[in-house]
C-alpha positions in Angstrom: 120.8 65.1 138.5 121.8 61.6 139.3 125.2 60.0 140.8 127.5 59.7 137.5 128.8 56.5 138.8 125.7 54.6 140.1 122.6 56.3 138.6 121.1 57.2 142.1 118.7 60.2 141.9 119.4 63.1 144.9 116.8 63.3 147.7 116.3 66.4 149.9 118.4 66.1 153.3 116.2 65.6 156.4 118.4 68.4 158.1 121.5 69.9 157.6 123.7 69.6 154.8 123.3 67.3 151.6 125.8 64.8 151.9 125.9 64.1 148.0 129.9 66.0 147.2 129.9 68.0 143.8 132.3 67.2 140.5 133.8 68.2 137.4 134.2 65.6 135.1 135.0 66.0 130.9 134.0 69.9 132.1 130.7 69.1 132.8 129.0 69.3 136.8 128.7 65.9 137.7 127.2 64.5 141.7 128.6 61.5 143.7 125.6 59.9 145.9 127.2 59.2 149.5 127.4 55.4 148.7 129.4 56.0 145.4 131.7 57.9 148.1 132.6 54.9 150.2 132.7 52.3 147.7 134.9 54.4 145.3 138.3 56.6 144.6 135.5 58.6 144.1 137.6 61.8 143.1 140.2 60.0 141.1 137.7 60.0 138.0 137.4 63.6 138.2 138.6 67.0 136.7 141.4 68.9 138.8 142.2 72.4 139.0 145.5 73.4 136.8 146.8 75.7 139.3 146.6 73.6 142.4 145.5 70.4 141.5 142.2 70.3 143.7 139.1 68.2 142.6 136.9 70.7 144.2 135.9 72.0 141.2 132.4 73.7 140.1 131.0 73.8 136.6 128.7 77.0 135.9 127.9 79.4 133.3 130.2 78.0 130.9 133.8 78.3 133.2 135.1 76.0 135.8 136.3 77.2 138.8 138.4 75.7 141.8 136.5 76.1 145.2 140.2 75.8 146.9 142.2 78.5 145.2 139.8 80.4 142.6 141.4 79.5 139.8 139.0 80.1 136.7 139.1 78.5 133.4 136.8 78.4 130.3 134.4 75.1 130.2 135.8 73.4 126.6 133.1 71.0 125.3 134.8 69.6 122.0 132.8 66.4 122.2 129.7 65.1 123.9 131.4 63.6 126.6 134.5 61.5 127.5 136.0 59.0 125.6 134.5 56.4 127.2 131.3 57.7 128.5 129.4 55.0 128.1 130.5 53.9 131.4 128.6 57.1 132.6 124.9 57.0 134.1 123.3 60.2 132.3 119.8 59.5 133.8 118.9 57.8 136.7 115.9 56.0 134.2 116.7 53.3 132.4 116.3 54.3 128.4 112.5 54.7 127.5 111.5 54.3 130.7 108.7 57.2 131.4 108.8 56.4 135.3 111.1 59.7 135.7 108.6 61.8 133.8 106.2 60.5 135.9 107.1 61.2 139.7 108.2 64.4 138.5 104.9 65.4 137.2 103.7 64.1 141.1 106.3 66.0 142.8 105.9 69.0 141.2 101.8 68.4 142.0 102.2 68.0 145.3 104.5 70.9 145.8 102.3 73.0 144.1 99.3 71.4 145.6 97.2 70.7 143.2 95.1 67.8 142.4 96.1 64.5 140.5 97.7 64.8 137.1 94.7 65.1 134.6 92.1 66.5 136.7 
């Protein structure tokens, strides 16, 4: 999943904790890439709890729930996305580009070790 502000697409850590931070936005999980972080109000585009009013929210098997107090809530999807989504990066390709398709056909080869795609 890529940064919903930037497009950037989510590497593995080299140790330690990823330091990409976790969303809710129009109840739908949403990352922020560490550079989106500094540049940004980063959490000021996103969901917040109706108990406490925490961002630290987590979208998953149809219910948000606040990290910070536990409040849970049903995930309402009444529309494909905000209002004005088309400020939002859904993909970190740009359209019709097959690049993505691509390097994930490699990665998933070289983690499973097998040869080059088509052999």
């Amino acid at each position: 999943m890529p940064c919903f502000r930037c497009g950037a697409r989510q590497t593995d850590p080299a140790r330690g904790a990823s330091p990409w931070r976790r969303g809710v936005q129009a109840d739908r999980q949403v990352l922020v890439c560490p550079r989106c972080q500094t540049e940004h109000d980063w959490a000021a585009d996103l969901d917040r709890c109706a108990a406490c009013g925490s961002a630290a929210l987590v979208c998953r098997l149809g219910e948000v729930e606040c990290r910070d107090c536990g409040h849970t809530r049903e995930a309402v999807r009444d529309h494909d996305g905000p209002a004005d989504d088309r400020d939002l990066v859904r993909s970190g390709a740009p359209p019709g580009d097959s690049g993505l398709s691509e390097e994930v056909a490699a990665a998933l080869s070289r983690v499973l070790r097998r040869g080059p795609i088509g052999n």
